[in-house]
TORZA-968331 format. One record per residue: residue in three letters; x, y, z of N, C-alpha, C in turn. Coordinates in steps of 0.02 Angstrom, whole numbers, plus 50000, padded with zeros to 5 digits. Example, Ala and Ser with C-alpha at 12.3 -4.5 7.8 and 13.67 -1.06 7.14 Angstrom:
2
ALA506604971650390506154977550390506604983550390;SER506424988850354506844994750357506455000250394;
This chain:
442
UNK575895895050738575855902150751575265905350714;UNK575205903050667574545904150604574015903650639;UNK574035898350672573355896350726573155899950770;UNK573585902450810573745906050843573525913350840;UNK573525915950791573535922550774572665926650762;UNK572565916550712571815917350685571445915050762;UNK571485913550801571195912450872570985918550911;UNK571555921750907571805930350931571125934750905;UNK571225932850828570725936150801569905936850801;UNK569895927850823569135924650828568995928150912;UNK569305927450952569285930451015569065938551005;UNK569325941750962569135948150968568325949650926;UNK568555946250906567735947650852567015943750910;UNK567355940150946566875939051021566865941351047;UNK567325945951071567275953351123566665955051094;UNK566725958451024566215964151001565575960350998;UNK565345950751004564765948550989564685946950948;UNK565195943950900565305939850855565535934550839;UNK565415931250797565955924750788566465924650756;UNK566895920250768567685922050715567505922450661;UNK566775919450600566865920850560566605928650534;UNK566355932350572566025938850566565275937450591;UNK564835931950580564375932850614564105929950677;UNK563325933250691563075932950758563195925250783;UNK563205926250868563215918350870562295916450873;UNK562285911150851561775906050853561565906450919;UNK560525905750907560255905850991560375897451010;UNK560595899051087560975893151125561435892851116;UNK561965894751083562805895051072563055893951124;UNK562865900551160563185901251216563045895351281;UNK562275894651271562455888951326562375882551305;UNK562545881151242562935875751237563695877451262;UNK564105882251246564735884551295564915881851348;UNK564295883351379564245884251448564145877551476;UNK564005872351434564025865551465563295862951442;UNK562665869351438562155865751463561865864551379;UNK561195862951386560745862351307560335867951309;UNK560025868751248559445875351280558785875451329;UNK558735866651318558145868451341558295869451429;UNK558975865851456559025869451518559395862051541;UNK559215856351507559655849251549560345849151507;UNK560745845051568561585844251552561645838851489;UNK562175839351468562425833951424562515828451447;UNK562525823551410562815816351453563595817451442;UNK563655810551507564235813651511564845812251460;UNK565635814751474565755812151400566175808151441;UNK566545801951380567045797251380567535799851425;UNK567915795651462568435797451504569095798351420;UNK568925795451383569675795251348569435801651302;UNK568905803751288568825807651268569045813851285;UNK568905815251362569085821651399569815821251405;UNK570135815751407571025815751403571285815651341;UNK570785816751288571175816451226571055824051202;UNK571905827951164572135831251140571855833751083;UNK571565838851048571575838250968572285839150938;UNK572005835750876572885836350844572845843250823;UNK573405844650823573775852050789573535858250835;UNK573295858650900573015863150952573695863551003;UNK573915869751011574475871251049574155876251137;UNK574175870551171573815875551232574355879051249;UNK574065884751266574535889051312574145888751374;UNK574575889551430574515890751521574865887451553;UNK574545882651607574815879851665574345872751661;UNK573835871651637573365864451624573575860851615;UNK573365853751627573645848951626573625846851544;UNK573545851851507573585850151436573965854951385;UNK574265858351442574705863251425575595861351412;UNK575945863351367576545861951346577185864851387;UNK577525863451422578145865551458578445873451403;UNK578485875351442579005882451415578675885551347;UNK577975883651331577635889351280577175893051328;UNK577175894951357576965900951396576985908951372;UNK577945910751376578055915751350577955917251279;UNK578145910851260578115911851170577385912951146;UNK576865910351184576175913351172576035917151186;UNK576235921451240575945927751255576245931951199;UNK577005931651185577425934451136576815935451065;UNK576375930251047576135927550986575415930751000;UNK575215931451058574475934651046574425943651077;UNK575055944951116574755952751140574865957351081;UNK575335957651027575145960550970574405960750954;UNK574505953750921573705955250898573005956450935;UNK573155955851008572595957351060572715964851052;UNK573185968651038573215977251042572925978150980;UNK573015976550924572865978550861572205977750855;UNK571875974350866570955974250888570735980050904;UNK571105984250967570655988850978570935995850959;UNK571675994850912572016001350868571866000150794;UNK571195996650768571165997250705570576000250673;UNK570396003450736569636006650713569746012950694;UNK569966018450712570306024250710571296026350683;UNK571396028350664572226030750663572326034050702;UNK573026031950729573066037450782573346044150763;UNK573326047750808573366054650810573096059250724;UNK572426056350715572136060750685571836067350716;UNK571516072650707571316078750706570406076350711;UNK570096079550770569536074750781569216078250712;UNK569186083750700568986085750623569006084050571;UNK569406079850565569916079250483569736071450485;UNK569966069950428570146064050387570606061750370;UNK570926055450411571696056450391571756046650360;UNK572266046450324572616040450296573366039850301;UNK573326035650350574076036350352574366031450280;UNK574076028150256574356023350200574366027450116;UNK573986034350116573996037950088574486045650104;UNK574526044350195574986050950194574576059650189;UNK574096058050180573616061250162573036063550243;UNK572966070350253572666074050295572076077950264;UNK571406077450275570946081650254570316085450283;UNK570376091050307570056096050353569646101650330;UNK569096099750286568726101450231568066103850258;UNK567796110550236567316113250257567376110650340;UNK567336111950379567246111350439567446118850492;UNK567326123350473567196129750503567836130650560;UNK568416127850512569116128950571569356135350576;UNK569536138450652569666143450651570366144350652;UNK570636141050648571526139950665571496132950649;UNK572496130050615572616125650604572716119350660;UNK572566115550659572676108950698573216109350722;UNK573426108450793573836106750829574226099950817;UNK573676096950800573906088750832573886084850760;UNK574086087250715574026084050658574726079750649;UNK574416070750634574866068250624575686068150589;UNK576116067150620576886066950561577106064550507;UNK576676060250487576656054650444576466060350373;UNK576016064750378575506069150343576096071750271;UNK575986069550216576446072150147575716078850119;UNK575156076150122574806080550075574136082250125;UNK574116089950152573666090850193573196096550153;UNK572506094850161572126099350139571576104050185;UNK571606110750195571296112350241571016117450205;UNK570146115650182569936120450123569146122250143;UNK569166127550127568236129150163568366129750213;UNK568596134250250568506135250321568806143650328;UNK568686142650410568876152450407569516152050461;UNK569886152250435570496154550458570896161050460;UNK570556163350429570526173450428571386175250436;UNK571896172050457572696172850477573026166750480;UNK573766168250455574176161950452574716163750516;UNK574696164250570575366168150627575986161450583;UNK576536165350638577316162150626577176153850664;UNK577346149750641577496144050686576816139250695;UNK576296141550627575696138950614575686129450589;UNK576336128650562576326122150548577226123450582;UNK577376117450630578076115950664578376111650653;UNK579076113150628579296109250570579356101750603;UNK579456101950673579636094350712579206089650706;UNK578516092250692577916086250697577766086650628;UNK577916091250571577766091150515578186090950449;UNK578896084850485579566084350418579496083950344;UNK578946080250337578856076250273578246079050233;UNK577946088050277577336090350231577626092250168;UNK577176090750100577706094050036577236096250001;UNK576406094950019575766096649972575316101150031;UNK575366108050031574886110450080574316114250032;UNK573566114150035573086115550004572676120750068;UNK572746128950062572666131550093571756137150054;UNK571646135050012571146138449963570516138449985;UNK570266144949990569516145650016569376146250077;UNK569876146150116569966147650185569716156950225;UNK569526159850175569356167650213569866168350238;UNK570686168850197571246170550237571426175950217;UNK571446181250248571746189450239572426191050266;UNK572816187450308573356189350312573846185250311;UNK574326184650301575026178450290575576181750319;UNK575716181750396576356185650425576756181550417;UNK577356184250452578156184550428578166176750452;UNK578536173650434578806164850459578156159750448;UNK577736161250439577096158750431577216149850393;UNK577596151050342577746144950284578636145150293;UNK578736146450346579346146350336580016139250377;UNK579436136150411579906130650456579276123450434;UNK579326122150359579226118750330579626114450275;UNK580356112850279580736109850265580766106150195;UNK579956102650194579866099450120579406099750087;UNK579036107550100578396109250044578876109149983;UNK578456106949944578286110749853577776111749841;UNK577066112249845576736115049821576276118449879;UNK576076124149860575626128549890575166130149884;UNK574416131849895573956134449850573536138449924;UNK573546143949871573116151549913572536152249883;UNK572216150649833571766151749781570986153849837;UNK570916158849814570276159349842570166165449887;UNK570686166149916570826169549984570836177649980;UNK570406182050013570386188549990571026192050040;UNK571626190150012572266192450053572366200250052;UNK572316201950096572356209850134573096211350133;UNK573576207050177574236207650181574596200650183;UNK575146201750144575686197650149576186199050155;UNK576696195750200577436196450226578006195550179;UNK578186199450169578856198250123579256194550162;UNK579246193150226579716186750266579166180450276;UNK578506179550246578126173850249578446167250244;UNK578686166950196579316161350165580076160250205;UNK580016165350250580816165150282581286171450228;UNK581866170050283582426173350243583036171650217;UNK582896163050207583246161450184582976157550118;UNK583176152850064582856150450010582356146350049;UNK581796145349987581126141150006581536135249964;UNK580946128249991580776122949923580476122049878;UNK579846126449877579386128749865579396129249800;UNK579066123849761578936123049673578506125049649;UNK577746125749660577286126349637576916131849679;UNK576746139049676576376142849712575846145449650;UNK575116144849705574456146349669574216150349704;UNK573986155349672573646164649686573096163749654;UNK572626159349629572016163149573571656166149633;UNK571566171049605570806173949623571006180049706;UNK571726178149734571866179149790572336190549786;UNK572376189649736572696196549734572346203449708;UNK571566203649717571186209049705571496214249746;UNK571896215849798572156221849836572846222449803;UNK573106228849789573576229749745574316229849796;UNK574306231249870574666230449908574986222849905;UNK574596218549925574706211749901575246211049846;UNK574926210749792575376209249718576136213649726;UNK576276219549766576736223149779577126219449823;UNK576856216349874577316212149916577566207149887;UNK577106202949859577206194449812577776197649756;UNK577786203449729578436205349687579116205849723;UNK578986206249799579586209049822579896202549858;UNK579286197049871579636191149889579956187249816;UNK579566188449767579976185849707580556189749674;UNK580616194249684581146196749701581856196649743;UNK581866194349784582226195049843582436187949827;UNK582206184449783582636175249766582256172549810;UNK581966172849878581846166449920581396161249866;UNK581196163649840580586157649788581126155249716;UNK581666156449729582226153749676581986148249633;UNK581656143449667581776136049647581046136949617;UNK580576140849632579846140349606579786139849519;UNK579526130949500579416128549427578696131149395;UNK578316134249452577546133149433577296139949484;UNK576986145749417576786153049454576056152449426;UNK575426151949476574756153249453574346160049483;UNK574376164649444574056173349465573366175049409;UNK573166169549388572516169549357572046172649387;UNK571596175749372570886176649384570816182249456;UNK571356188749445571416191849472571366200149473;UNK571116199849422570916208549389571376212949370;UNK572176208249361572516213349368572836217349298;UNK572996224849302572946228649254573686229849231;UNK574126229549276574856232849258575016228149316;UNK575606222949281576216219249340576826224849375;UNK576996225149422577636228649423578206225049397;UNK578666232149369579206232149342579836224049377;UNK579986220349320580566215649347580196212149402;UNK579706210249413579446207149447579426199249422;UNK579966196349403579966187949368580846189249366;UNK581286193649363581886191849356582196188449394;UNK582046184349455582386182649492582006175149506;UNK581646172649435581356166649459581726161549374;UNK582346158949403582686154849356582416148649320;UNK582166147049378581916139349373581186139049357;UNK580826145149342580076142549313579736141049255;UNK579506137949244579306135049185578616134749178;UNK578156136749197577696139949190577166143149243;UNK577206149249182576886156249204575956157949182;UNK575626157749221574876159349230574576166449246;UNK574506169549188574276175749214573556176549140;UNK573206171249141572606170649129572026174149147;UNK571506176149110570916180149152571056183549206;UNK571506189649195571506195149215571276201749184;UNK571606208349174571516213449137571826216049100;UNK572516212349086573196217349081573116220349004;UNK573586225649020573386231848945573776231148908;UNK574416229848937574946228648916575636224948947;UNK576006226248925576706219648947577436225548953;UNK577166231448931577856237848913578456236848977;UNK578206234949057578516237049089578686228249121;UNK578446222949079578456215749107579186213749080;UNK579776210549129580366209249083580366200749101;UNK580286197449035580606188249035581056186049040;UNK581586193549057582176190349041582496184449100;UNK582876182449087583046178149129582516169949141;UNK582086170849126581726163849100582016159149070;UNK582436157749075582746153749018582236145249020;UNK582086143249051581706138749060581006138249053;UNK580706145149054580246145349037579846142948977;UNK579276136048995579106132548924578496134548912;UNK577876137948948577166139048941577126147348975;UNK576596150248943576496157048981575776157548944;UNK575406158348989574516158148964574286165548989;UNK574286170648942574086177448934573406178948901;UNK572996171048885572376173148880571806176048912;UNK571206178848873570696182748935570906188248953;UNK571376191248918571486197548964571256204648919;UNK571536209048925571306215848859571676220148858;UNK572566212748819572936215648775572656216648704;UNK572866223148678572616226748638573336225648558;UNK573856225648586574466224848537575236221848579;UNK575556218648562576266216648555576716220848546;UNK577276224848563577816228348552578346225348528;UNK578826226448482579516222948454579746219848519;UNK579766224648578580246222048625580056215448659;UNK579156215248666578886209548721579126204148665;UNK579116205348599579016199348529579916197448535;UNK580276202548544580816199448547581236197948611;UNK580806197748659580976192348745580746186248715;UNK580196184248684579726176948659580406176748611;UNK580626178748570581036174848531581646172448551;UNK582006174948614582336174348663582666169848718;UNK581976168348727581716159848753581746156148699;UNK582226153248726582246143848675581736139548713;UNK581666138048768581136133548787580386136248779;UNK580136142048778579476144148770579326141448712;UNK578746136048735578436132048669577716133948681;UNK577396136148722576686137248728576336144948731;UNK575906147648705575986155148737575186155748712;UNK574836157348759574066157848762573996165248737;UNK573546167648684573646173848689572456175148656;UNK572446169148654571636168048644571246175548702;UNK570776177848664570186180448683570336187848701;UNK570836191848675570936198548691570746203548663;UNK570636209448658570506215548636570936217148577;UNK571046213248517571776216448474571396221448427;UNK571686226948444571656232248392572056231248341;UNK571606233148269572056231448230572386238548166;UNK572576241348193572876246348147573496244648121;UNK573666249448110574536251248099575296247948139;UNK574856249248204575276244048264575356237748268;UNK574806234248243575126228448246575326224748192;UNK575506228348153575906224248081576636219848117;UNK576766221948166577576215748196577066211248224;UNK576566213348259576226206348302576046202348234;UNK575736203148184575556199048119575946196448081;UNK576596199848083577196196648064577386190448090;UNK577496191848163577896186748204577276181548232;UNK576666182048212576166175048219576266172348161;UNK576486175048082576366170148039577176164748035;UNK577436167948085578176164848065578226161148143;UNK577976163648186578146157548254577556150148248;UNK577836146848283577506142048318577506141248375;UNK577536146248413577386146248492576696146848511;UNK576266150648479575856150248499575126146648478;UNK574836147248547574326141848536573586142348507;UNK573526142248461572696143348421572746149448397;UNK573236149948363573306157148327572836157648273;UNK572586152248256572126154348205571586157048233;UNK571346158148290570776160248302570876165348346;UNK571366169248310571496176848364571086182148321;UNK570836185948329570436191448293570426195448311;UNK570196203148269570056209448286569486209648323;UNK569456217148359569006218648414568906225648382;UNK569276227548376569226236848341569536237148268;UNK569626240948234568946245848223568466241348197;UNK567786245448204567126240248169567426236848100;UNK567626240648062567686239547987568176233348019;UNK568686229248037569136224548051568826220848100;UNK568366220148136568166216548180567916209648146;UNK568026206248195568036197648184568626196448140;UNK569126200348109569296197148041569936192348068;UNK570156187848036570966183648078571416190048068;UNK571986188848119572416191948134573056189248083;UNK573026182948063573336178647997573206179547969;UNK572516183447940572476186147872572326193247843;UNK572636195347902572666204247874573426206847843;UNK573186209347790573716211547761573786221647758;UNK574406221547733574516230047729574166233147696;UNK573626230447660573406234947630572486237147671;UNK572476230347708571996232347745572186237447802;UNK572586238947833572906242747867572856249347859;UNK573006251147774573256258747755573806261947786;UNK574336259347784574846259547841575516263247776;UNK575216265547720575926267747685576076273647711;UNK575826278547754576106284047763576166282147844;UNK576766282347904576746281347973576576285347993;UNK576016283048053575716288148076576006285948152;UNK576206292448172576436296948251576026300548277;UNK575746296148311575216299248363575666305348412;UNK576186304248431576616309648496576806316348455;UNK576786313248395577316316748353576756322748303;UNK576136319648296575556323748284575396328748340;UNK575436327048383575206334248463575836335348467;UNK576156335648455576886340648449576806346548425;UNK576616344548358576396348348284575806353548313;UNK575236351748335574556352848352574986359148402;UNK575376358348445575456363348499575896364848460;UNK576366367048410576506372148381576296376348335;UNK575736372148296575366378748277574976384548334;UNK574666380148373574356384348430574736388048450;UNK575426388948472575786393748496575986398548445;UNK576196395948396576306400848326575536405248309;UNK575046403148290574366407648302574226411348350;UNK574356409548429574166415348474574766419548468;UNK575226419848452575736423648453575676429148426;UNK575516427348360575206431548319574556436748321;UNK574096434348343573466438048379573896442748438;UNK574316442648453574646444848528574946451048490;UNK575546450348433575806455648363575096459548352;UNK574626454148316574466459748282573916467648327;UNK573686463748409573606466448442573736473748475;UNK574676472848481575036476848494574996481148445;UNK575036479448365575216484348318574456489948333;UNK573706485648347573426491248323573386496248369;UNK573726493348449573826500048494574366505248486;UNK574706503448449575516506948426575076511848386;UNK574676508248325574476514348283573926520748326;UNK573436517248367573336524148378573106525748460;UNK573946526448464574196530148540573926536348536;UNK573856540048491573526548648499572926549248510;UNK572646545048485571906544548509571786540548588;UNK572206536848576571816531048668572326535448691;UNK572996540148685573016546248737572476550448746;UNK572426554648706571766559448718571076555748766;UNK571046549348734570376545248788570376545048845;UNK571246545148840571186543048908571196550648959;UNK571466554948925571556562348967570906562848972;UNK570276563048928569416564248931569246560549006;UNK569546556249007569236549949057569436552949115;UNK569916554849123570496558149183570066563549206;UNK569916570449151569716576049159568666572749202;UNK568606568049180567986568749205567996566449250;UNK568246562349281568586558149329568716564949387;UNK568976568849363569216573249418568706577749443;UNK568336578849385567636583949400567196579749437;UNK567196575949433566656570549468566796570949556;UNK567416571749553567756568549632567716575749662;UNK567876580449624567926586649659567246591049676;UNK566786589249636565886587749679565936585149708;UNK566046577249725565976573849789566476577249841;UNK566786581249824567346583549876566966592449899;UNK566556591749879566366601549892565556598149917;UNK565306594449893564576592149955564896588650019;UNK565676586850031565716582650080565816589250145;UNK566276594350115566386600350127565766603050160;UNK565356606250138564686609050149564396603250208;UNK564166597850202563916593950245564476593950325;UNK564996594450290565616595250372565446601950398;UNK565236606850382565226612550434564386614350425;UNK564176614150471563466617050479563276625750454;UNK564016630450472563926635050449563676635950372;UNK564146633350346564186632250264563516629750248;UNK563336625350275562496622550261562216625550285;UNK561856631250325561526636750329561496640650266;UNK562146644550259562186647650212561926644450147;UNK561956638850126561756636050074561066635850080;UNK560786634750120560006635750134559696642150116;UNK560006646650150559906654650120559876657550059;UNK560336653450028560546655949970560006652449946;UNK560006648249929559516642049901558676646949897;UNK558556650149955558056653049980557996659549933;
C-alpha cells in the first residue's frame, strides 16, 4: 500500500513536469518512455522471458495480463484519495480570496487590504481572526453568523476606520473572549451591541477608541446592565479622558484588570471599586491626578487581591492634601515604583519624592478650608455693605430739612419753567394774541 501511495504521488508530480523525486525529467526521458532512443532508432528487442517476467514486490492494478484477480477495487480504494489531495493541497479551502488563512493554526488574517465589509465566506474552522487596517466604517447585526462561525473566540477588529457598532453586531458569537476595538474613531455604540442577554466576552480593548464622550456613556451603560459580567480584562488607555461616569465598574465581578493609562483624569471622587473583589492590577499612570482622597485610598485597601496599582507620571500637588496619599504610600505595597512619584507644584516642592515629604515641609499645623475661607470672605462683604447702606440712611435722616427745602427750590423752578413754556405755546396757538404781541413789542 506504501508503494502504492508513493506511485500516486510520483504520478502527480508528472502531471505538473516533474519527477517523483521533485526534479525535471532528463532530455530524452521521455522518449526513452516512449520506446524509442534519442537519437530517433528503436531498442533492440528485449528477451521473451524478460517481457513475461514480473518485478518483485510491484502490485499491478487493471485487467493485463499481469494484473492480480480482485485488486482492482482495492486500488482504486488506495489511489483516488491521494489522486484528490494533489490538486487540494495548494490552497485551503474556503479561504477569503483576501485573507490568509491556516487551518492548522485556526487562524484567519485580512490585514491592510482596503475591506469594506466583513467576509462572507470565511472559513468555520477560524478560532483567531484578524481583520486590521482596513475601512469598514460599520459593524451591522449579523456581521459574523454564529452557524459558520462556532468556534470564533479571538476577534482583532483595530484600525479599521470603524465609527459605528449597532445593536446585535457581536452578539451571535457564542465563543468570543477577546475583543479588540483599539484604534477606531467610534461615533456610536449600541448598548444592545453585545446582545441582551450575558456575553463570553473576557478581554475587551478600547485604547485610543473613546475620544467622543457619547461613546464612553454608552460603554458605561453596557457595563452596567451585567451583559459583560464575565469580562477579566478592561483596556480604555490612551483616550483623553477627564471624568469616568459615576458606578460605571460596579457590575463587573470578575475583572481583574483595569487600564485606564494615558488619559487625563483629574480625579477618581465620583469612580466606585467597589465590588472588584478580584481585582489584581489597575494602571492609573500618565494621567493628571493631582491628589488621592481617604475614600479612593480606602476602596484600594478594600481589595484584598489588588496587588498592582500604576500611579507613575502625574501632576501631584503637594500641599496640605496630600498628607493621607503620603501616609498610605509609605505603609502599602501595592503600588508600583513608588519611589519615583514626585511633586509637580508648588515650585518650592517640585521634583521632591512623595516618600520623603514630611509635615513640616507642608506647613500644615493650622487646617486650611478652602470652602470654609469664601464663606468667611462673603460674610464680611455682606456685613460691610450693610453698613455703608446704615450709615447712608442715617445721613439722609439727619438732614431731611434741608433736601426738603431742595427739593421745594427744584419744584418751584420746575414750575416757572413749564409755565413759560405754557404761555409761548399759548401766544403761538392764536394768531390774534401774536399780533398783539407784535404791537406791543412795537
Amino acid at each position: 500500500m506504501a508503494r502504492l501511495r508513493s506511485a500516486a504521488r510520483s504520478r502527480c508530480g508528472k502531471r505538473n513536469g516533474a519527477s517523483p523525486g521533485g526534479e525535471a525529467p532528463a532530455p530524452g526521458e521521455g522518449a526513452a518512455r516512449s520506446g524509442q532512443r534519442p537519437g530517433g532508432s528503436r531498442p533492440p528487442p528485449r528477451r521473451a522471458a524478460q517481457s513475461r517476467r514480473r518485478p518483485e514486490g510491484k502490485v499491478w492494478c487493471g485487467a493485463g495480463p499481469g494484473a492480480m484477480p480482485g485488486r482492482g477495487a482495492l486500488c482504486l480504494g488506495l489511489l483516488l484519495p491521494v489522486l484528490l489531495g494533489c490538486g487540494s493541497a495548494q490552497q485551503p479551502a474556503g479561504c477569503p480570496a483576501l485573507c490568509e488563512c491556516s487551518e492548522a493554526a485556526k487562524t484567519v488574517k485580512c490585514v491592510n487590504r482596503n475591506l469594506t465589509a466583513v467576509p462572507p465566506d470565511l472559513p468555520p474552522y477560524v478560532r483567531n481572526l484578524f481583520i486590521t487596517g482596513n475601512r469598514l466604517a460599520r459593524l451591522p447585526a449579523g456581521a459574523f453568523p454564529a452557524q459558520r462561525l462556532p468556534d470564533l473566540s479571538a476577534l482583532n477588529l483595530s484600525g479599521n476606520h470603524l465609527w459605528a457598532v449597532e445593536a446585535g453586531a457581536l452578539a451571535t458569537l457564542p465563543a468570543l473572549r477577546q475583543l479588540d476595538l483599539s484604534g477606531n474613531p467610534l461615533a456610536s455604540l449600541s448598548p444592545q451591541a453585545f446582545g441582551e442577554g450575558g456575553s463570553p466576552l473576557e478581554e475587551l480593548a478600547l485604547r485610543g477608541a473613546l475620544h467622543d464622550r457619547r461613546v464612553l456613556l454608552s460603554l458605561a451603560a453596557v457595563l452596567q446592565s451585567g451583559t459583560l459580567r464575565n469580562l477579566s480584562r478592561l483596556e480604555l488607555a490612551d483616550n483623553g479622558l477627564l471624568l469616568l461616569p459615576a458606578g460605571m465598574f460596579t457590575a463587573l465581578p470578575a475583572l481583574r484588570q483595569l487600564d485606564l493609562s494615558n488619559n487625563s483624569l483629574v480625579g477618581l471622587r465620583n469612580v466606585s471599586f467597589q465590588g472588584l473583589g478580584q481585582l489584581q492590577s489597575l494602571n492609573l499612570s500618565d494621567n493628571s491626578l493631582a491628589v488621592l482622597r481617604n475614600g479612593t485610598l480606602a476602596q484600594f485597601r478594600g481589595l484584598p487581591a489588588l496587588r498592582r496599582i500604576g500611579l507613575g507620571r502625574n501632576t501631584w500637588v503637594c500641599d496640605c492634601a496630600i498628607e493621607d496619599l503620603v501616609a498610605w504610600l509609605k505603609e502599602s505595597d501595592q503600588v508600583e515604583g513608588k519611589e519615583a512619584l514626585t511633586c509637580a507644584y508648588p515650585d518650592k516642592m517640585l521634583g521632591k519624592a512623595l516618600l520623603k515629604i514630611n509635615g513640616s515641609d507642608l506647613d500644615c499645623s493650622v487646617p486650611v478650608d478652602v470652602p470654609s475661607q469664601l464663606q468667611t470672605s462673603y460674610v464680611f462683604l455682606g456685613i460691610v455693605l450693610a453698613l455703608i447702606g446704615a450709615i447712608f440712611l442715617l445721613v439722609l435722616y439727619l438732614n431731611r430739612k434741608g433736601i426738603k427745602k431742595w427739593m421745594h427750590n427744584i419744584r418751584d423752578a420746575c414750575r416757572d419753567h413749564m409755565e413759560g413754556y405754557h404761555y409761548r405755546y399759548e401766544i403761538n396757538a392764536d394768531p390774534r394774541l401774536t399780533n398783539l404781541s407784535s404791537n406791543s413789542d412795537v
